[in-house]
Structures are given as C-alpha cells and as structure tokens.
Kinemage of the C-alpha trace (Angstrom):
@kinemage 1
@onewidth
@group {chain A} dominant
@subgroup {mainchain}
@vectorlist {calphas} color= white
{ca unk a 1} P 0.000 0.000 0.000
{ca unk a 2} L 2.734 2.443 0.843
{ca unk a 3} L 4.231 1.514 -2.357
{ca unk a 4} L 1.395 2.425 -4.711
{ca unk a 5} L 0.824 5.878 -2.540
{ca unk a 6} L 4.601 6.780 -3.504
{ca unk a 7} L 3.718 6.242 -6.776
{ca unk a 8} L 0.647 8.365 -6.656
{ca unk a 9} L 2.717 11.083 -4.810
{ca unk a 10} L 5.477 10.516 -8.035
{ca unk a 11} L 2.576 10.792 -10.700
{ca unk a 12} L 0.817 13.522 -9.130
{ca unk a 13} L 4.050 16.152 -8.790
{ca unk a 14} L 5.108 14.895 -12.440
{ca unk a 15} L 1.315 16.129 -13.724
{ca unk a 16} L 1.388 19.323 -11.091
{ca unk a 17} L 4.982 20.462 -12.687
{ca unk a 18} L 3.838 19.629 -16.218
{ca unk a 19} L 0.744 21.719 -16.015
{ca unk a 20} L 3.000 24.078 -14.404
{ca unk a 21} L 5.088 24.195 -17.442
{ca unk a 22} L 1.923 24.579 -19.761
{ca unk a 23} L 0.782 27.715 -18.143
{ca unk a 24} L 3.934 29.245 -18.131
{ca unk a 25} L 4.857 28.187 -21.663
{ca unk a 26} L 0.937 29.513 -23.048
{ca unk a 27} L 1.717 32.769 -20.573
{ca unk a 28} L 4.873 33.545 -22.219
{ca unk a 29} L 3.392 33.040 -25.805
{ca unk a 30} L 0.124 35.309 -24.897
{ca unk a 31} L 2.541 38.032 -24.252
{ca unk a 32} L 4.257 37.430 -27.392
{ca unk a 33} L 1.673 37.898 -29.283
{ca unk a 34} L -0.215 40.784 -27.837
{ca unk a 35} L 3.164 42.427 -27.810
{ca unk a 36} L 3.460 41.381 -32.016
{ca unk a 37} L -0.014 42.615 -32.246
{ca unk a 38} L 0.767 46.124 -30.518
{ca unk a 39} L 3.778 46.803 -32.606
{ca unk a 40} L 2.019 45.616 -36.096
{ca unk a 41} L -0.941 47.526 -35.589
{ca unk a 42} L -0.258 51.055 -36.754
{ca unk a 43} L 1.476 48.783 -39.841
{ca unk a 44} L -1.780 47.191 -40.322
{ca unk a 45} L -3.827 50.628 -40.493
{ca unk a 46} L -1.034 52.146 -42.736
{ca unk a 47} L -1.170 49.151 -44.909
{ca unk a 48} L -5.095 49.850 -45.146
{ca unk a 49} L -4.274 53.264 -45.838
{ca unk a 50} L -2.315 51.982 -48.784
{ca unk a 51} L -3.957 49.830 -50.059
{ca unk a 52} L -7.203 52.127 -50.506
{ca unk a 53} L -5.077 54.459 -52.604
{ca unk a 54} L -3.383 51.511 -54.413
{ca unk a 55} L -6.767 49.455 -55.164
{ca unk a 56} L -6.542 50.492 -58.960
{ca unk a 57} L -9.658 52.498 -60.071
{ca unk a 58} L -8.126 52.355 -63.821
{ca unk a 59} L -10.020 50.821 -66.641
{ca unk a 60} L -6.719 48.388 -67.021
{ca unk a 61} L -6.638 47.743 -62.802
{ca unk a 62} L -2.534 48.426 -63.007
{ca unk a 63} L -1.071 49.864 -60.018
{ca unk a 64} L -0.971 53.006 -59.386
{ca unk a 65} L 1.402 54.935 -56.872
{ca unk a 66} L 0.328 56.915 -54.613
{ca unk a 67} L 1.090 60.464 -55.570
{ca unk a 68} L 0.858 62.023 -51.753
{ca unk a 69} L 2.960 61.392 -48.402
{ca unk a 70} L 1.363 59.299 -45.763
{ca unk a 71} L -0.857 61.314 -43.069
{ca unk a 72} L 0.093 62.009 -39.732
{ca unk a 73} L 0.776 58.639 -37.146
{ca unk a 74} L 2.363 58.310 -33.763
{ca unk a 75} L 4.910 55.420 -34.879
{ca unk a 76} L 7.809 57.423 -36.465
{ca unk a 77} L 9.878 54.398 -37.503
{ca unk a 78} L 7.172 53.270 -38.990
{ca unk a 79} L 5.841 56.649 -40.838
{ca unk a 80} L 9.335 57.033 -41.853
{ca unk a 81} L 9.645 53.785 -43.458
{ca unk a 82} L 6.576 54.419 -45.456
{ca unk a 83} L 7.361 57.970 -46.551
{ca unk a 84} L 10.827 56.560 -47.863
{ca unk a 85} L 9.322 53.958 -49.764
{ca unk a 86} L 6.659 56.694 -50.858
{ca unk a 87} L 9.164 59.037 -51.910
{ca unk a 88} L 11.296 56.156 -53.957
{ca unk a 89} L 8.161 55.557 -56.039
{ca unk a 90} L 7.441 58.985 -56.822
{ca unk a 91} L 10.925 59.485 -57.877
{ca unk a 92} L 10.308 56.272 -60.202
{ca unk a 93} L 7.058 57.339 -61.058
{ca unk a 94} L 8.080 60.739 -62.247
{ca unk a 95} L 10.975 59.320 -64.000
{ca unk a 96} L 8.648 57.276 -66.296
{ca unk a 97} L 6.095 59.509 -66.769
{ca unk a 98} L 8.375 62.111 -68.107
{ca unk a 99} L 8.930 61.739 -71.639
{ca unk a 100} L 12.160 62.210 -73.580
{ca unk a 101} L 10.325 64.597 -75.829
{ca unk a 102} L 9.111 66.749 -73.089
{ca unk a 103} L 9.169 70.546 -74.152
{ca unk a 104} L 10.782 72.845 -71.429
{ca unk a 105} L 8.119 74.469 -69.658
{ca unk a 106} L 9.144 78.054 -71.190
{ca unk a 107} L 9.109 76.800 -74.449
{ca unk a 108} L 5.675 75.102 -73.532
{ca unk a 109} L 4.105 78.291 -72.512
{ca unk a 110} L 3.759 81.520 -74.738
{ca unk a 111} L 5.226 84.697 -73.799
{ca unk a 112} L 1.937 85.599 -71.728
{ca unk a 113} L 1.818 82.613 -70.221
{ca unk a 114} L 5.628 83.044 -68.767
{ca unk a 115} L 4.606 86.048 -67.059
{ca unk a 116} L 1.405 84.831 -65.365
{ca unk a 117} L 0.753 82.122 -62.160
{ca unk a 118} L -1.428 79.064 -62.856
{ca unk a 119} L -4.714 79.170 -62.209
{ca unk a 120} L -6.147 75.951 -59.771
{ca unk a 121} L -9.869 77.084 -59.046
{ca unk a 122} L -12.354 76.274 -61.870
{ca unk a 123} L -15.910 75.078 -62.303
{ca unk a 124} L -16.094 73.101 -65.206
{ca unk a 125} L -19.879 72.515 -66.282
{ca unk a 126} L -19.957 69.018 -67.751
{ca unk a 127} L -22.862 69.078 -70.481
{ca unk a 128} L -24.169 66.139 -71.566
{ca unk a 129} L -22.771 64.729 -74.591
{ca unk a 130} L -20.594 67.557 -75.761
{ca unk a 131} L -16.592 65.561 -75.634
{ca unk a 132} L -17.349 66.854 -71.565
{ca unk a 133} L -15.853 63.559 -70.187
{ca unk a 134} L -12.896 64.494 -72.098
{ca unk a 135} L -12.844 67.814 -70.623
{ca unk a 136} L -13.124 66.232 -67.333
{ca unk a 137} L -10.588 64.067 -67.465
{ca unk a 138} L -8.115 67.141 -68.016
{ca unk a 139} L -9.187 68.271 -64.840
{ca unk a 140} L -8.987 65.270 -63.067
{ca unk a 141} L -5.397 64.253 -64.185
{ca unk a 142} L -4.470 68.370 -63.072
{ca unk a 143} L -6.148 68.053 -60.221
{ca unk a 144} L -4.853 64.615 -59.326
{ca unk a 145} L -0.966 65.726 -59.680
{ca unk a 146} L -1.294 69.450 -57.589
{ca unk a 147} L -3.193 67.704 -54.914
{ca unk a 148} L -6.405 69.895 -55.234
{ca unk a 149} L -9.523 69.384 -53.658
{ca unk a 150} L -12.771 68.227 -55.720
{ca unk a 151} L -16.259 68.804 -55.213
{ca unk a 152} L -16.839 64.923 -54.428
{ca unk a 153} L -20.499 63.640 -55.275
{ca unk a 154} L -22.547 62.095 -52.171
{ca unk a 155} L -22.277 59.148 -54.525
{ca unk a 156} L -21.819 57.867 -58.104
{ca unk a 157} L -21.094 60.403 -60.850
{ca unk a 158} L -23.835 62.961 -60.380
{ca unk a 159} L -23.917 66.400 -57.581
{ca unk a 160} L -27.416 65.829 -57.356
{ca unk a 161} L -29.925 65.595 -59.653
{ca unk a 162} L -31.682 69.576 -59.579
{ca unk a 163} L -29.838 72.928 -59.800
{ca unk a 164} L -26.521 72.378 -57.648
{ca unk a 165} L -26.594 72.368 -54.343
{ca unk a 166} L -23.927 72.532 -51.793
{ca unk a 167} L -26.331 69.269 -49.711
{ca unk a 168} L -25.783 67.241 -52.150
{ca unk a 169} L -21.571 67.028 -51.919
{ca unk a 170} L -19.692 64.837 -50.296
{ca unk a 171} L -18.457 67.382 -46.976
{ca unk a 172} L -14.882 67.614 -45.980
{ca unk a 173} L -13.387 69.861 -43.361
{ca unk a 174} L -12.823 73.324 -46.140
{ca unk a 175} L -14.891 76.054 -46.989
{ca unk a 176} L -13.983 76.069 -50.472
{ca unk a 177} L -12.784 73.527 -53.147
{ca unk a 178} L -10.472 73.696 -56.044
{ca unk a 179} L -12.089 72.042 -59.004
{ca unk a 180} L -16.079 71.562 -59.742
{ca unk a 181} L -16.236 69.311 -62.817
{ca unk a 182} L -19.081 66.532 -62.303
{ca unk a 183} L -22.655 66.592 -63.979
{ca unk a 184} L -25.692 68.926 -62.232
{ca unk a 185} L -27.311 71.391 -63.251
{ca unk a 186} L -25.851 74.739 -63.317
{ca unk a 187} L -26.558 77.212 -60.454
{ca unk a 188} L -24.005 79.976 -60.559
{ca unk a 189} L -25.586 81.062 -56.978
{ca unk a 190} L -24.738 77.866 -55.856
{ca unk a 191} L -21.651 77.350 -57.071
{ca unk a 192} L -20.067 80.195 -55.741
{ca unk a 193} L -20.872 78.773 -52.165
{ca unk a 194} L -18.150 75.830 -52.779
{ca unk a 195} L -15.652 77.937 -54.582
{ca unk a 196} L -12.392 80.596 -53.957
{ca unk a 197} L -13.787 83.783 -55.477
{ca unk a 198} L -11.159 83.622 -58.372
{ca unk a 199} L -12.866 80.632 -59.482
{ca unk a 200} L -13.005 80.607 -63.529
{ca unk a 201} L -16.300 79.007 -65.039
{ca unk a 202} L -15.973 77.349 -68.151
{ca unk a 203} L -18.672 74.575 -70.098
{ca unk a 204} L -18.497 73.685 -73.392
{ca unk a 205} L -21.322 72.891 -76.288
{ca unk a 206} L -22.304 71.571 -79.410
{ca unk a 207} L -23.922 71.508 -82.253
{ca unk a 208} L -27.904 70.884 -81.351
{ca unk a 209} L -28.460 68.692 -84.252
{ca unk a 210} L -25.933 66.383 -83.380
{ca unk a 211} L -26.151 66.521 -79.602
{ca unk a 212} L -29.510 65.896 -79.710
{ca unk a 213} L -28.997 62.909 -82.044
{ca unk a 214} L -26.228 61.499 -79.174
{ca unk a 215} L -28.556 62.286 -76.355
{ca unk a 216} L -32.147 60.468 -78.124
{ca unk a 217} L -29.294 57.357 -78.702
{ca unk a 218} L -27.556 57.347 -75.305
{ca unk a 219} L -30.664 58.183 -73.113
{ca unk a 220} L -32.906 55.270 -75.432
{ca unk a 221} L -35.648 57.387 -76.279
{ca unk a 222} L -36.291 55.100 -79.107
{ca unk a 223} L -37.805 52.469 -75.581
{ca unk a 224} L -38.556 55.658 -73.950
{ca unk a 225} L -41.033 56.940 -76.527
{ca unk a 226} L -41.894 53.097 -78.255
{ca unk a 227} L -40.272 53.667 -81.600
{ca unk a 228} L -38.129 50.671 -81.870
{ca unk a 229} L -39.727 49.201 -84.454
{ca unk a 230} L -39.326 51.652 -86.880
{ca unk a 231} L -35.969 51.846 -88.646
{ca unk a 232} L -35.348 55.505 -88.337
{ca unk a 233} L -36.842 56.232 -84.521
{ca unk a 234} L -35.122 59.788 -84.435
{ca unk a 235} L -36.905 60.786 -88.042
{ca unk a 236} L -40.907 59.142 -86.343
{ca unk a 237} L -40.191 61.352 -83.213
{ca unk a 238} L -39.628 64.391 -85.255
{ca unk a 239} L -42.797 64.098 -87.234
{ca unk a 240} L -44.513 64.851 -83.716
{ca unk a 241} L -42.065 65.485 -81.300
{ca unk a 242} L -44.366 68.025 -78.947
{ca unk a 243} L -46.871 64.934 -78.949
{ca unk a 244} L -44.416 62.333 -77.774
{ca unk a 245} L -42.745 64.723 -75.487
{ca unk a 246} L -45.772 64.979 -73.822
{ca unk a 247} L -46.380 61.711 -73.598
{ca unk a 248} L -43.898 61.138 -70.779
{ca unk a 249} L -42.731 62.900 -67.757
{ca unk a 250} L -39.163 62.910 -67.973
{ca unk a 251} L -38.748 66.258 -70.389
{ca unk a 252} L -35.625 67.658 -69.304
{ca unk a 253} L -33.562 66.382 -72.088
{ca unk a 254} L -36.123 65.997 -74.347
{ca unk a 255} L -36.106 69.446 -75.725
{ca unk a 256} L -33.464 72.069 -75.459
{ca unk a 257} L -31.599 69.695 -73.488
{ca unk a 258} L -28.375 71.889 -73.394
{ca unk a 259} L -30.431 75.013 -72.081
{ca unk a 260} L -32.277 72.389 -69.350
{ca unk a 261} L -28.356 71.288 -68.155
{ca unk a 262} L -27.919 75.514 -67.699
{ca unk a 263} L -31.147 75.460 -65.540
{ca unk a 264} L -33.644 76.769 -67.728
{ca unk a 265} L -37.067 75.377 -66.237
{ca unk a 266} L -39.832 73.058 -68.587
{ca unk a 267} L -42.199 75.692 -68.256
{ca unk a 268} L -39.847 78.404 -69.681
{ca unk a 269} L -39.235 76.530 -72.579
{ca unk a 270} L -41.533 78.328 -74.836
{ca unk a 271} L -40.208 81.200 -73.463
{ca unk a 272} L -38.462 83.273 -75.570
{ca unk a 273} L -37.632 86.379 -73.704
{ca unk a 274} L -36.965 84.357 -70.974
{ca unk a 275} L -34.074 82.349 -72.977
{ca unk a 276} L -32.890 85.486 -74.726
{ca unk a 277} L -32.280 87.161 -70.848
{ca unk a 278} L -31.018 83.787 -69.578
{ca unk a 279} L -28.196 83.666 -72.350
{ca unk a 280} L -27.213 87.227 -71.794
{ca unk a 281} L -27.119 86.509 -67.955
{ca unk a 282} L -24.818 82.924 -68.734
{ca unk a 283} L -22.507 85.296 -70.923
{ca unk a 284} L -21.665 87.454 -67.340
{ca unk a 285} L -20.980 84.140 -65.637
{ca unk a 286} L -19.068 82.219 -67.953
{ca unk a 287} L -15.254 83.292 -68.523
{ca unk a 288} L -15.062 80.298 -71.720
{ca unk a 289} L -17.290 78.421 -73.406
{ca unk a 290} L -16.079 75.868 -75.379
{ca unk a 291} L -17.242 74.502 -78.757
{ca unk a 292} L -17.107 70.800 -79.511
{ca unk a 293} L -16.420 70.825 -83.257
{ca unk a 294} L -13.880 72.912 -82.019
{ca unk a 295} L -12.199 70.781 -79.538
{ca unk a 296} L -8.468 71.596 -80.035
{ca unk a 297} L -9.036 75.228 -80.247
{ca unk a 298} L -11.008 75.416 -77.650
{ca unk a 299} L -8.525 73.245 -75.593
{ca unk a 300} L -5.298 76.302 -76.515
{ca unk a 301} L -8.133 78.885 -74.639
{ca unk a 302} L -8.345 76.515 -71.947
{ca unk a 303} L -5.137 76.658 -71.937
{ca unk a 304} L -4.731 80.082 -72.170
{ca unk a 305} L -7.410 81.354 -69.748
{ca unk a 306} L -5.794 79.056 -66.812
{ca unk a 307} L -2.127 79.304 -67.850
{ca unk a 308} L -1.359 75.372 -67.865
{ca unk a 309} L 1.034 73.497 -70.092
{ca unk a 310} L 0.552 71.604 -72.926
{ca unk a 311} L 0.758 68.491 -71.280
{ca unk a 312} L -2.091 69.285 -69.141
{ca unk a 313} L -4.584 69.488 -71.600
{ca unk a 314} L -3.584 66.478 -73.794
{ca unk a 315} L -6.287 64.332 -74.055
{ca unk a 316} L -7.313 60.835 -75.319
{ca unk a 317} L -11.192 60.756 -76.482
{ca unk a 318} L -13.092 59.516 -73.697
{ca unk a 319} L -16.666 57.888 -73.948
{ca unk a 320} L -16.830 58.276 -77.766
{ca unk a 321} L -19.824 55.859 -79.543
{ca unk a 322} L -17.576 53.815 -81.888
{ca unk a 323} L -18.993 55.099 -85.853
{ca unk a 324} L -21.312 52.360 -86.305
{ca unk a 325} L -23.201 53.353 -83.645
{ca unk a 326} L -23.427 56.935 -84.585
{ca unk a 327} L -26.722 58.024 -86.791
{ca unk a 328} L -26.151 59.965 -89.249
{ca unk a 329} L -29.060 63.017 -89.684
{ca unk a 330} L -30.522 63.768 -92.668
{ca unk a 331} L -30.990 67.506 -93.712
{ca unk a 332} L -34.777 66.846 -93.461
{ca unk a 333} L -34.310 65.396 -89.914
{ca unk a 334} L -31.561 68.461 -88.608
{ca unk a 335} L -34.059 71.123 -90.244
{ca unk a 336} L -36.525 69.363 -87.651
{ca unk a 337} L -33.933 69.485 -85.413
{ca unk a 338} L -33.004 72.982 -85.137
{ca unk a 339} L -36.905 73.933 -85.068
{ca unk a 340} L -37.300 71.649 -82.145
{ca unk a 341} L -34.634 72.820 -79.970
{ca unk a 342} L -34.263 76.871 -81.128
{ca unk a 343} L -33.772 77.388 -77.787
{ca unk a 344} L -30.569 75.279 -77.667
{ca unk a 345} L -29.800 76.988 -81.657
{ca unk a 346} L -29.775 79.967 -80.244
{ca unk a 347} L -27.769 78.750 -76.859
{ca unk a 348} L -25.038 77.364 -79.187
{ca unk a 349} L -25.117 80.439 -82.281
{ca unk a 350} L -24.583 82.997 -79.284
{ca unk a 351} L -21.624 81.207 -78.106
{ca unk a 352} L -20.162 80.191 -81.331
{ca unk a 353} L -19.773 83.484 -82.054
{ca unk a 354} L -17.925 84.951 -79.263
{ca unk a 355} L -15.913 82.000 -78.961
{ca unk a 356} L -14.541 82.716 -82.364
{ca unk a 357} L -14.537 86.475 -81.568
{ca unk a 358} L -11.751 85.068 -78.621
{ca unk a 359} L -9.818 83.131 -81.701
{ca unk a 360} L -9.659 86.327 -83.187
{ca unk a 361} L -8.242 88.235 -80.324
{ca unk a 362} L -5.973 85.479 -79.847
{ca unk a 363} L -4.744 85.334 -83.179
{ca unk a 364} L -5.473 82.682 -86.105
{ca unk a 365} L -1.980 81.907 -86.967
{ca unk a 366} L -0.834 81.702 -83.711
{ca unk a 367} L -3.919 79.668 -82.962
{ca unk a 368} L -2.604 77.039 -85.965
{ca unk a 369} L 0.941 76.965 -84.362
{ca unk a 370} L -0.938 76.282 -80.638
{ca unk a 371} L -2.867 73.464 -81.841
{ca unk a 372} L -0.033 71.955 -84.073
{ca unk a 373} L 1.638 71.591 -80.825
{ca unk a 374} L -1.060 70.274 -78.675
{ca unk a 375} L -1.752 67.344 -81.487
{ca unk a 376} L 1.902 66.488 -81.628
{ca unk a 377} L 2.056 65.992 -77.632
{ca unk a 378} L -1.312 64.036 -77.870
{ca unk a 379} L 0.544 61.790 -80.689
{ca unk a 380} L 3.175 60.965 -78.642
{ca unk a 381} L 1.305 59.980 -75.658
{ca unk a 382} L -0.774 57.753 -78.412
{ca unk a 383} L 2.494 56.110 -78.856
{ca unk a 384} L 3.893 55.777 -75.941
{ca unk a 385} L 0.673 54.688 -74.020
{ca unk a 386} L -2.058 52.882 -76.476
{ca unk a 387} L -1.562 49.206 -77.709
{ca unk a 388} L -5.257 49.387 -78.853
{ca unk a 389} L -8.938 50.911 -79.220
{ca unk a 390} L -11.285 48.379 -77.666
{ca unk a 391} L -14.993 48.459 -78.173
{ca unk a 392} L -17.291 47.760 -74.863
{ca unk a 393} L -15.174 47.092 -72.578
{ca unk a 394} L -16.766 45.411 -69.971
{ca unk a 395} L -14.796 47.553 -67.154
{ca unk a 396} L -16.103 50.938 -68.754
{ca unk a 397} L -19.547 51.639 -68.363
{ca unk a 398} L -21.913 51.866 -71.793
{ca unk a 399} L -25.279 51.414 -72.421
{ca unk a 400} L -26.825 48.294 -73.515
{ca unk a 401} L -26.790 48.415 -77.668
{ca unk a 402} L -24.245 51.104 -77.726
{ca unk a 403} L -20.835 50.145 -78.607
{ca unk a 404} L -18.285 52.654 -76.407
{ca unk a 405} L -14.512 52.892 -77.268
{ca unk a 406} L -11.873 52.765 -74.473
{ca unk a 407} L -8.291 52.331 -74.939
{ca unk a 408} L -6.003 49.377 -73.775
{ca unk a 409} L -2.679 50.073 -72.468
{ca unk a 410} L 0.646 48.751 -73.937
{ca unk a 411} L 2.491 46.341 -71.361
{ca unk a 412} L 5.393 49.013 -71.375
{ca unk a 413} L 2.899 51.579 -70.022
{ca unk a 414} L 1.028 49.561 -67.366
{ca unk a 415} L 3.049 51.589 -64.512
{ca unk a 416} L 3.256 54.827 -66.609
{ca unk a 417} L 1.148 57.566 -64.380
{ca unk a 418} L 0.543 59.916 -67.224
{ca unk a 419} L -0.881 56.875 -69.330
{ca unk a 420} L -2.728 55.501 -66.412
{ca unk a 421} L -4.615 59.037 -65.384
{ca unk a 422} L -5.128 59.579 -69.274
{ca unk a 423} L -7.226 56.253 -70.064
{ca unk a 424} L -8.713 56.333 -66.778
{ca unk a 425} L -12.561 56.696 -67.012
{ca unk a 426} L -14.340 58.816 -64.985
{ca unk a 427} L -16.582 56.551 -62.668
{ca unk a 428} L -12.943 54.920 -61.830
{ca unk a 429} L -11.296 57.968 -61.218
{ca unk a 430} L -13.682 60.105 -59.608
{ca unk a 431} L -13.324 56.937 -56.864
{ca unk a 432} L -9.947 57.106 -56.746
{ca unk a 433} L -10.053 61.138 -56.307
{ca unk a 434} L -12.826 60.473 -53.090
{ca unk a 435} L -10.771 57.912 -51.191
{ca unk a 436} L -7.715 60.122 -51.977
{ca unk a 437} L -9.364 62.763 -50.361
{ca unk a 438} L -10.895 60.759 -47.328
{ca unk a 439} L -7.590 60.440 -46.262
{ca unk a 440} L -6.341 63.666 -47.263
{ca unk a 441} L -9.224 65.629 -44.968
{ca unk a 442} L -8.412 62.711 -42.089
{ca unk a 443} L -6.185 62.523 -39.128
{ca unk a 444} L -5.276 58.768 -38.476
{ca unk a 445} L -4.333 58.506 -34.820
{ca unk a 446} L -2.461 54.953 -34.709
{ca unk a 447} L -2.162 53.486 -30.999
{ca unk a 448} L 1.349 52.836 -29.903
C-alpha cells in the first residue's frame, strides 16, 4: 500500500509540474503575441491606408502609386519607413512619366503665359454629350498631380440631380474647393458657395443637331417613346415630337436639353424672352465656353485662360460611340432638329460666335501653331501609351446596344502615371479622387 501511494505522490508532482510548465509556456506566448499585435498595428492601419489608394480604379486595374505622403501617425519608424518607400516611387514614377520629348516648360508656354501664375480654381460645367468627359478628365489628371480638392459627389457620378446644391456634396473639413467638374445642373448662386472667389467658369457645347442625335441614342428614347420598331426612330419622333414629349414625364432632355443642363425650367421653354435674358445673364458668368467641333481650339483657350502646359490638356477621347453606332441626320431630320430645340440653336449660335470672336483676339496663326503643338504631344502619348482601341469594354460603363470605345494600355505603359490618369474613365477615377481625399481631410491617430 505504501508503495502504490509513492507512486501516486510521483505521478501527481510529475502532472502538477507539467501543467505548471503549460501555463507558463501559453503565458509567455500570450505576451508574445499581444506584444506582435501592438507593434504591427499602426502597420496594419497604414497598410489599409495603402492599399485604398493603391486598389486600382483604372479601366486596365494596373497599379498606381500613390502620388501624396502618408498622413500624420504616432509610430515614427514606422511613418518614416513608409514615406521613404513613398518618396522612392514617386521618384520612379516621375521618371517614367516624363517623356524624352518633353518641351521645357518656357518653351511650352507663350510669352503671356511666362509672365502669369497658374490658375487651380475652376468650375467646369460638364454638359451632356458635348466631348465633356474628355474635358473632365483634363481636370482630373491636373487636379490629381497638384493635390487639389474636388467637389466629391454624395455618390456615383452625379452632384445631385436639380440645380446644384452645396447638400448634395460629399463634406470635408474646407470652406472652399479647387475644381467643380461633375454633372448637375448649373446654379451659378450655388456654385459660388463651394468655390475661392477667383474661381473661372468654363462649359463647353455643341452643335444641337448632333447633340440631340447622341442624347435620343444614349438616353434610349427610341424604348422611352416606343419607336423601336421603326428603322429611323429619331426621323418618327420628329414628325410629332411636342406629342411624344408629352407623352412622358421625364422632359428635361427631351427638348433644349443643353439650355435644361444651364437650368432653364420646362415651363420656360416656350419662353423666348426668358431664354434670350437667360443667355445674356450665362454670358456674365461664364469666362469660356467651349465649342465641340472645335475641340483643339477650344482646348489652346483653356489653356490660355488658366495658364497650364501643354501636357495638361492632352487628351485621349473619352466615352466616344464607336462610328457604327453613330446616326447619321438627314438635312430633313436636322431642319426638324433645329426647329425643335431653337432654344438650344440659339444657346449654341450665341456662343459660337464669341468663342470665335476670342480666336480672333488670340490670333489665327498663332492659334494654328498652338494646336499643331497640342496634337503632336497628344501623338506621342498615343504612342507611348495605347496598344489598342477596344470596343465595350466590360470595365467601362456603356449602355446596352451602344458600342463605347476605351483604350487598352501597352504592357510598357502599365506603370506609366501619365498613361494611367489619361485612359482612366471617370466613374474609376472620380473613386480614386474620393478615397484620396478621405484620407487627405483625415487625421489617423495609430495606438502605440
């Protein structure tokens, strides 16, 4: 008996020290990790940080460096670390994006240009369907490498869907923002609440004939208005248009649709004197409007009116219908045309004319020798940047039966910024722009 109670004693101490050992041993590795977790947190909240920015809003999802330092965090080493590596790949970044035919920026600007500051605050009024993405896109890219701030829609692509509103932004902690480009309706009033006084307004326009035609094919008023079964829908809508216009509620782009976009109301339509005052008053307000037929041109007063480069307004055509799904208008159909939207006729004859009045003050030669430029830079960024024209893309938005054209990137230029930002559509990017300024209007406190 004695025997087997020494060897219970034995047993017992042998299990007491081995637990023993086991609490130490899970103790010690507890401490371990809360200690691994402590000192990787703030690297796990940077690494979210980064990752927002780097989560590639680009039509061709390549990475994209970040082109700002990281915000402010208690872990220096850490901060440190990442601003070094930040810094590496701007220097990289800038090195590629930097072409070998670059023009010297005082060869780039004219002699007027030299001797004036860039301008950063503009509202850009995107019509519908007048090359506006394209327009955009300038802004966004300028934008993008200054570090502005954007007025940043509450959601999606649109600042609301009435005359602008200052409710219907995304809010960050500034009075005013740098660059208003996204669709609303115009409200100069309103406007002027979210932008520095020296703000410069600018939209551009087009020919009512064939905006309208883009608008009736992009918005499918052929299902709107139940004229798909006839084999020219545009040409049966003209031969009552006031009748099928009345037949549904949503008018705004229906008639006059470039007037209804400037905030002319549907029951001022008909009104004459009340479009003849409202164009006078849009004159006062606007500082360029652009003409789409005239794209380049209008591009070198762009230019001129904000003192930029020509880099920063070389474009790539953004949202363009590929031909075949472009209708062409018979003279019968853009006589119609021009009777149906006289408001927008007038609109567009009123502006064509003083925009060419501003060619003339800016000289037509010199004009020529401006745009030669502009189309050589936008050459070589076709070259250096596009391997192809693509048609639907499923990546870039289009609507159904409407064949879009996008661009796909060469291999070489998949880490190219400049190619990158110019491609990039504007759903994408105006993503990219938001989370870049979430964290830009953000202090990220990281716990030791």
């Amino acid at each position: 008996m004695v025997m087997i109670t020494k060897k219970k004693c034995l047993v017992g101490t042998t299990l007491f020290f081995i637990f023993i050992y086991c609490t130490i041993r899970t103790f010690h590795d507890s401490v371990r990790k809360i200690s691994l977790y402590a000192n990787s947190k703030s690297e796990s909240r940077l690494k979210q940080l980064w990752y927002m920015v780097q989560e590639e809003a680009a039509a061709h999802q390549q990475e994209v460096k970040p082109d700002f330092k990281p915000y402010f965090v208690k872990n220096a080493t850490l901060n440190s670390t990442v601003s070094k590596t930040l810094e590496k790949q701007q220097q990289e970044a800038s090195a590629s994006q930097t072409p070998n035919a670059s023009l010297p920026k005082t060869q780039a600007r004219s002699l007027t240009q030299q001797q004036c500051k860039p301008r950063i605050n503009i509202a850009f009024f995107k019509m519908h369907k007048c090359s506006s993405s394209t327009v955009q896109n300038i802004l966004f890219r300028y934008g993008d490498e200054h570090n502005l701030n954007f007025v940043i829609p509450l959601q999606g692509n649109y600042l609301g869907y009435g005359l602008f509103d200052k409710h219907h932004i995304r809010p960050f902690n500034t009075k005013y923002y740098n660059i208003l480009c996204h669709h609303t309706r115009f409200s100069y009033k309103g406007m002027l609440e979210v932008l520095p006084p020296d703000a410069v307004f600018v939209t551009i326009l087009r020919d009512p004939v064939t905006m309208f035609e883009s608008m009736f094919t992009y918005s499918k008023y052929d299902s709107l208005y139940k004229l798909t079964q006839y084999d020219d829908p545009l040409g049966q809508f003209l031969t009552n248009p006031n009748s099928y216009y009345e037949s549904h509620g949503s008018k705004e782009h229906a008639k006059d649709p470039m007037l209804s976009d400037l905030g002319l109301l549907l029951d001022q339509k008909n009104n004459q004197d009340k479009i003849d005052s409202m164009i006078l008053e849009l004159s006062e307000q606007f500082n360029l409007v652009m003409i789409t037929e005239y794209f380049d041109e209008s591009l070198i007063l762009l230019k001129e009116l904000m003192c930029w480069d020509f880099d920063d307004i070389v474009y790539f055509v953004l949202n363009a219908r590929a031909q075949e799904s472009v209708r062409e208008v018979s003279e019968t159909n853009a006589v119609k045309l021009r009777e149906w939207n006289k408001g927008d006729v007038k609109l567009y004859n009123h502006f064509n004319k003083t925009f060419w009045e501003k060619i003339e003050l800016f000289g037509k030669d010199r004009m020529a020798k401006e745009v030669e430029k502009l189309l050589k830079r936008k050459q070589y960024y076709e070259d250096l940047c596009i391997e192809s024209v693509v048609e639907n893309d499923k990546r870039v938005w289009h609507p159904g039966g409407i064949k879009v054209e996008s661009f796909r990137l060469k291999p070489s230029a998949f880490k190219n910024v400049v190619c990158n930002r110019l491609v990039r559509t504007e759903l994408p990017y105006t993503d990219f722009l938001k989370r870049k300024q979430i964290l830009k209007f953000k202090t990220f406190v990281v716990d030791d």
